[in-house]
N, C-alpha and C positions, 0 to 999 in steps of 0.2 A: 504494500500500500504506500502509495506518495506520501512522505512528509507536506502535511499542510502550510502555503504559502504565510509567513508574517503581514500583516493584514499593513503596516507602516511600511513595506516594499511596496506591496499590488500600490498603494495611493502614490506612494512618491513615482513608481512606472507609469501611473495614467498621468499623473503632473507632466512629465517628460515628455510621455505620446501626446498628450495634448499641444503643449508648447511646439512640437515638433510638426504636428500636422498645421499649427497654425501656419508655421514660414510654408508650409507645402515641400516639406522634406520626405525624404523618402528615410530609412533607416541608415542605410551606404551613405548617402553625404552627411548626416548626423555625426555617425562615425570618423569621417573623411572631417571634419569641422573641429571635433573634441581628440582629435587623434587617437580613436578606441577601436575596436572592432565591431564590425557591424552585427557579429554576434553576440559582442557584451552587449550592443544595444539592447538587440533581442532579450534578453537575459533578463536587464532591467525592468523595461518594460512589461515583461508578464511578471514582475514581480519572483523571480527565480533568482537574483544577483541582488549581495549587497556590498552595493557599490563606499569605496571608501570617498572620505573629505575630498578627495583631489582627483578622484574622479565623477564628483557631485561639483566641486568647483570646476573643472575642466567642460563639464555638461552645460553649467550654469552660462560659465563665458561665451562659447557654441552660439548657444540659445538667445543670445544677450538677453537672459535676465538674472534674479536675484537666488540665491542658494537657498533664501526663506521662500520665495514666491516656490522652486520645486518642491520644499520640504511643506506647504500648504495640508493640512490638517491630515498631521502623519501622528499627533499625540495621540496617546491612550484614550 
């Protein structure tokens, strides 16, 4: 049986996807932008990677917005 996702990833991977479909990104220039692999994107995203500080900063820069706007109601 899968280990169930941390519910503070799935939110911060939809903050991501979202910000991300806004520029009209694909997941490969995402990547190509924050110099990650476009399978960590993946990862993120569904909430299956937890992504560290500097690769949360490096997402954020990409994205040009704020490390709190990703981390948007990732509390308990």
């Amino acid at each position: 049986m899968p280990k169930a996702k941390a519910p503070e990833l799935v939110r911060f991977g939809e903050n991501v996807r979202k910000r991300r479909e806004e520029r009209e990104w694909t997941q490969e220039q995402l990547a190509e932008k924050a110099d990650l692999d476009q399978t960590f994107i993946s990862g993120i995203e569904r909430g299956a990677r937890n992504p560290t500080i500097i690769t949360i900063t490096k997402l954020s820069k990409a994205l040009k917005t704020s490390v709190s706007v990703l981390c948007e109601g990732i509390e308990r």
